[in-house]
C-alpha positions as CSV (number, residue, x, y, z in Angstrom):
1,X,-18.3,10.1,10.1
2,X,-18.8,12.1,6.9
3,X,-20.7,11.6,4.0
4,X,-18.3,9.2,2.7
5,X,-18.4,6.8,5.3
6,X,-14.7,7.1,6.2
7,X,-14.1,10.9,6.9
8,X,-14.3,14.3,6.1
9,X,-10.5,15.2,5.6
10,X,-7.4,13.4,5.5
11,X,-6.4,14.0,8.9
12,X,-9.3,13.2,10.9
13,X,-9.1,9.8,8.7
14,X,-5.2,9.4,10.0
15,X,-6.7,9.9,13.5
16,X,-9.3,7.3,12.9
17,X,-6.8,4.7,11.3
18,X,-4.5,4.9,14.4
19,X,-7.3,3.8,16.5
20,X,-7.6,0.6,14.1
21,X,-5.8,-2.9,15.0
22,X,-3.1,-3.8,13.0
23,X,-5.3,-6.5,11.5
24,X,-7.5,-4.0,10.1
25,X,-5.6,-1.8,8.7
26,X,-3.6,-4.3,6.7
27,X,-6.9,-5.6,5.2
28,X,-7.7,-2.2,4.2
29,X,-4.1,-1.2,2.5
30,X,-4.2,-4.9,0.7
31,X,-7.3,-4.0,-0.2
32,X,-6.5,-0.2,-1.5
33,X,-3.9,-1.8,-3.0
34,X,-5.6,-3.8,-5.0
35,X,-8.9,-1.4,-6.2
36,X,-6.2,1.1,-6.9
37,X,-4.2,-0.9,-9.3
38,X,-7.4,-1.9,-11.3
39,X,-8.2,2.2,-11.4
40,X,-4.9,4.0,-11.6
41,X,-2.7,1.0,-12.5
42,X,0.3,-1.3,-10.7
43,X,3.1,1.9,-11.2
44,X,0.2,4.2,-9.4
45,X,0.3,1.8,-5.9
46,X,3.8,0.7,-6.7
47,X,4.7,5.1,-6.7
48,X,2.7,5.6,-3.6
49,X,4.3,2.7,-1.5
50,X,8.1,4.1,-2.3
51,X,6.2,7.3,-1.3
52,X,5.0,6.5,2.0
53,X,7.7,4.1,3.2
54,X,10.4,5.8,1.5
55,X,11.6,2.6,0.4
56,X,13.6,2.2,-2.9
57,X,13.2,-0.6,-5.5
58,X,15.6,-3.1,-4.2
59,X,14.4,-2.8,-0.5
60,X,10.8,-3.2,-2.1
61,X,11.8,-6.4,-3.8
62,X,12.9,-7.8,-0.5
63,X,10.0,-6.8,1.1
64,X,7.4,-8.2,-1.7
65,X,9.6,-11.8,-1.1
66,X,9.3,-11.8,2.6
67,X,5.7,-11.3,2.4
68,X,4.8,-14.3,0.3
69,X,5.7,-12.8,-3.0
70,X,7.1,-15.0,-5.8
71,X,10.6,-13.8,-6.4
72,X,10.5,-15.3,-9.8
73,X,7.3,-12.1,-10.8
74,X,9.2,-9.1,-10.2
75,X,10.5,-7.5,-12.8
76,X,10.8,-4.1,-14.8
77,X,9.0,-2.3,-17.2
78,X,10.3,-0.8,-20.7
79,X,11.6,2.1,-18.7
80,X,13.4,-0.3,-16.0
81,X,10.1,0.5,-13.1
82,X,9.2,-2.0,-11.0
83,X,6.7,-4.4,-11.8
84,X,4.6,-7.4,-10.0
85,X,1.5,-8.9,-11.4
86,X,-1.6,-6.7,-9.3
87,X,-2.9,-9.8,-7.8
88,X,0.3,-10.6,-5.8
89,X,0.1,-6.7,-4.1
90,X,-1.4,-7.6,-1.3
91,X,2.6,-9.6,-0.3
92,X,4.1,-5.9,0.2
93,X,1.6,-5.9,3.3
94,X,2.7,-8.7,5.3
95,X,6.4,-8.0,4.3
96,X,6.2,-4.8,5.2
97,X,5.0,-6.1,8.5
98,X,7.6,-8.7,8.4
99,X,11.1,-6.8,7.5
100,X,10.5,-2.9,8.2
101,X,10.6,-1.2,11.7
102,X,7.4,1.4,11.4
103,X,5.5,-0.7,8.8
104,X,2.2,0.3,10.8
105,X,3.1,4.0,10.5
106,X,3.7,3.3,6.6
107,X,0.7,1.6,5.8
108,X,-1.2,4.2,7.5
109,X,0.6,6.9,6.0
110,X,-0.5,4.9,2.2
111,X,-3.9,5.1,2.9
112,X,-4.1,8.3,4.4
113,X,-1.7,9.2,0.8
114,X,-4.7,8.0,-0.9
115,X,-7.5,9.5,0.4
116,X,-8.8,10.8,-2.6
117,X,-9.1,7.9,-4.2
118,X,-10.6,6.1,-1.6
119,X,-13.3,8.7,-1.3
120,X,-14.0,8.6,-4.9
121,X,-14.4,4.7,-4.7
């Protein structure tokens, strides 16, 4: 492991999240999730999941539902972007798992998106 505890580059940190059970790695992204919405803000993590599942809104908004999020929450910004309250990120998780074929490769493919930050923390 490198000085940071997780790796020294993005793709030896891939190669050590594929070795990770599915139970980990969904506490990590929840988790990611959650430190980088305090940081970088809700439209940051909410940018980087369309990003690495190539999802769009309305998919997300099915996805955030299946996982245990409140339908009633979502909504939109002033500029009509997608919005849930940054406690209830952690539902995108367990939908993803629930509704999307690949969510593993996804939620890797966030975290390994967000390296840098994770480094930095």
């Amino acid at each position: 492991m490198g000085a940071t505890g997780l790796a020294t580059t993005p793709a030896e940190y891939r190669s050590r999240l594929l070795e990770q059970p599915d139970e980990q790695l969904d506490a990590w992204a929840a988790e990611a999730m959650r430190d980088i919405s305090i940081r970088r803000g809700v439209l940051a993590v909410l940018h980087d999941l369309r990003a690495a599942s190539g999802l769009e809104d309305r998919e997300l908004e099915k996805v955030f539902a299946a996982g245990g999020g409140p339908p009633a929450v979502v909504g939109h910004d002033a500029d009509g972007r997608l919005m849930v309250p940054a406690v209830t990120l952690h539902c995108f998780v367990k939908g993803l798992r629930a509704l999307v074929p690949g969510a593993r490769e996804m939620l890797v493919e966030y975290l390994v998106e967000n390296f840098e930050e994770l480094v930095y923390a």
